[in-house]
N, C-alpha and C positions, 0 to 999 in steps of 0.2 A: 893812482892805483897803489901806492906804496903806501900813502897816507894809512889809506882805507884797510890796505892790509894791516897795519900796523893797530889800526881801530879795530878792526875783527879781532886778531890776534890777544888783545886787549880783554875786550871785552869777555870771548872766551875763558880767558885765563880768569878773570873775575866772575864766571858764572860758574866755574867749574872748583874755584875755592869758596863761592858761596857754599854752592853745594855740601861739596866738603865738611864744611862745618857744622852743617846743617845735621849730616847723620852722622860725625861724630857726638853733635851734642844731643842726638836722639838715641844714639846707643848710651850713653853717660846719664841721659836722663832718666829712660827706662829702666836700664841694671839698678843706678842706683832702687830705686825706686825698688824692681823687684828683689834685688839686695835686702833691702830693709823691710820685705814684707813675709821673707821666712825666717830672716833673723829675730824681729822683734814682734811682738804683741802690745797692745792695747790696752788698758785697763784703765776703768773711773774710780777712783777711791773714795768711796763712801761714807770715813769718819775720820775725827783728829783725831785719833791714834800715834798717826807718824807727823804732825804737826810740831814745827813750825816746816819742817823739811817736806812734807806733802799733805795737803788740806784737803780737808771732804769737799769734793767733787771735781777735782782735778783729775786730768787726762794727763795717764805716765806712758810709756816707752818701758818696755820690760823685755831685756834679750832671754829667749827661750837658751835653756843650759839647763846642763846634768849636774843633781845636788852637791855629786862630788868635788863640781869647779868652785862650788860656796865658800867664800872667805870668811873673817870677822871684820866689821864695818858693811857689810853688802845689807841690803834693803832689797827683800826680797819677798816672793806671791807665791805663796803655800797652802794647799788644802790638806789640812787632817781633820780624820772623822772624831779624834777628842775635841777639838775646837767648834767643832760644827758642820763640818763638810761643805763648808764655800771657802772660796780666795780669801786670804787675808793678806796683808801685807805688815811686815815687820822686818826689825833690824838687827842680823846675826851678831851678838856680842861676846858667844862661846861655841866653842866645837869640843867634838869628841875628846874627852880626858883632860879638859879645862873647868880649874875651880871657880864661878863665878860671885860673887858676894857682893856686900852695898849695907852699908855704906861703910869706909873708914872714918878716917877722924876728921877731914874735909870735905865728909859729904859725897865721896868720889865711888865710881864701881872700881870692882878692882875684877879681873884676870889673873888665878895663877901666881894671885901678892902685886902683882903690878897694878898701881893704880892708872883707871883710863881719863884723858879728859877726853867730856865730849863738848865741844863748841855746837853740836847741831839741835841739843837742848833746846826747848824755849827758855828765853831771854829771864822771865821772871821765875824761872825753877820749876821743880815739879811740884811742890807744896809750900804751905808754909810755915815750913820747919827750917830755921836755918843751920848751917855748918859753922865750925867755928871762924872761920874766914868770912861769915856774911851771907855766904851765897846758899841757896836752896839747896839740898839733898840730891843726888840722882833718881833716887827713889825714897818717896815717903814711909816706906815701910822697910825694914831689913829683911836682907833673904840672905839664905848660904845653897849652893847647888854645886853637885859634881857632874857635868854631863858626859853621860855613857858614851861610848864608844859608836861611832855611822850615825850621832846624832847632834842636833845645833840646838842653842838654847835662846830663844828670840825676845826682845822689849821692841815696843812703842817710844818712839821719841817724844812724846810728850804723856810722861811718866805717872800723871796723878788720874789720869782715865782710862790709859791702855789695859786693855784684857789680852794681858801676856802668859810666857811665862810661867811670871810670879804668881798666876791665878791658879796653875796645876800642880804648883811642890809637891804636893801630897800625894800626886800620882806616880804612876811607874815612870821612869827618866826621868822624875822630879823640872818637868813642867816642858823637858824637849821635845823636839817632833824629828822623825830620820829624816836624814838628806832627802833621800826620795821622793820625801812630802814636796819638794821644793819642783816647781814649773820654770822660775824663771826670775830673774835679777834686774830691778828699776835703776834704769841707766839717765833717764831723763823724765823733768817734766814740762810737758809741750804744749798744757793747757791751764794756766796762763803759762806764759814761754817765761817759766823758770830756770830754764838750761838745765844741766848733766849736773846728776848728783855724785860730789866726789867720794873717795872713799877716806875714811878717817887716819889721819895722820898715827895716832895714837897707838892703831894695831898695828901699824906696818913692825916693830919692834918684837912683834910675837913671833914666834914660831909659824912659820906657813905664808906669814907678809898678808896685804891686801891684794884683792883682784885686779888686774891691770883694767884700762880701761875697755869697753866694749867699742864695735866697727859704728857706731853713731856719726860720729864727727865726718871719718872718710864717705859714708853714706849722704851725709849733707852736704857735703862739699861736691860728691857726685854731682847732685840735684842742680847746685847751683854753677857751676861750671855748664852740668849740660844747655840747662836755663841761656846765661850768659851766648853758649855756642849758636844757639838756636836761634834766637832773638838777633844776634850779632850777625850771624849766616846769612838772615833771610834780607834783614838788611845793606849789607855792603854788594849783593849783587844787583839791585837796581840801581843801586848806588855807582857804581864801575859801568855798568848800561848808560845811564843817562850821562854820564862823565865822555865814553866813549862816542854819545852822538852828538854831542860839544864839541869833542874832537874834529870827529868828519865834518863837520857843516865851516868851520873856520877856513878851512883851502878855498871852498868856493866862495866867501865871502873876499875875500881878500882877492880873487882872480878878476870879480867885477869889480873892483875899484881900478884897476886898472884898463 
């Protein structure tokens, strides 16, 4: 009888920590999950524009946010009715009361006199003009812009096809769109699983810094945690069952040998 109890007792305890893990990793799964489905949106990118960094027809992760949280480096999904009145997606490289220009003597944009590098360039340049260093121009063509005040000034990472911008100088804000315009900030790309796109070294040195990261990471880590709880739960309880009727059947085995 003691055995036996000690087998119940057992087993209990192990269906009652299955459990357990079970709806923690079902609370951890779902949050996450609904976590990340008011946080972020969806969106397929339709052309190289933002290439090498996002390629036409790639599925991004874009955390919805107020334009006002817009940094420089962010890569961001913007509709204004000068562009065309659909999404676009481009890379904030000026804000409100920032001079932007392109190129210096090395081909570099520059912010404000400070020249930017950008590693997220395509490899072979934007054109094929070189700088005196070798390397391809930021932009194949010069521009100079002051951007107005509640407004950002957006490029194409891959510079010799993007319709930025550079394309509106001549308009009012000489080529910016308001914050406002702004929906929402591409934090990742998850189709093909290119991970989280960082934010560029090079602004952080600006006035205002880069945007810290977005809840992505904690949101996937939910996912898989609950995953892991779930899976892990459902199995260690028959697991502890069967273990425990191992237990009880051993006393009366060993009582008939005797």
């Amino acid at each position: 009888m003691s055995g036996s109890g000690r087998t119940d007792g057992r087993g209990r305890l192990g269906n009652a920590l299955s459990n357990l893990a079970v709806a923690v990793g079902c609370v951890l799964f779902l949050g996450g999950f609904a976590w990340g489905a008011v946080v972020y949106k969806p969106y397929t990118v339709p052309t190289e524009s933002m290439a090498p960094t996002v390629n036409a027809g790639d599925r991004v992760l874009a955390e919805r946010l107020d334009g006002d949280d817009v940094r420089r480096g962010d890569v961001v999904v913007f509709i204004d009715s000068t562009w065309g009145d659909v999404p676009m997606v481009k890379r904030v490289v000026g804000v409100g009361g920032d001079k932007v220009a392109c190129c210096d003597k090395d081909g570099r944009l520059t912010v404000n006199g400070k020249p930017i590098e950008e590693p997220y360039l395509r490899a072979e340049g934007a054109s094929s003009l070189t700088s005196a260093d070798g390397e391809a121009p930021a932009s194949p063509q010069n521009f100079t812009a002051d951007v107005p005040e509640g407004q950002l000034f957006l490029l194409g990472d891959e510079r010799s096809t993007s319709m930025d911008s550079r394309v509106h100088l001549e308009e009012p804000g000489q080529g910016s769109v308001p914050r406002s315009a702004v929906q929402a900030r591409v934090d990742a790309v998850v189709w093909p699983m290119n991970g989280m796109i960082g934010r560029p070294a090079a602004f952080a040195a600006l006035p205002g810094g880069v945007s810290s990261d977005g809840p992505l990471p904690l949101q996937v880590g939910a996912l898989a945690v609950g995953v892991v709880l779930i899976l892990g739960g459902a199995a260690y309880g028959p697991l502890v069952a069967r273990s425990a009727q191992r237990g009880s059947r051993r006393p009366e085995a060993s009582a008939g040998a005797y």
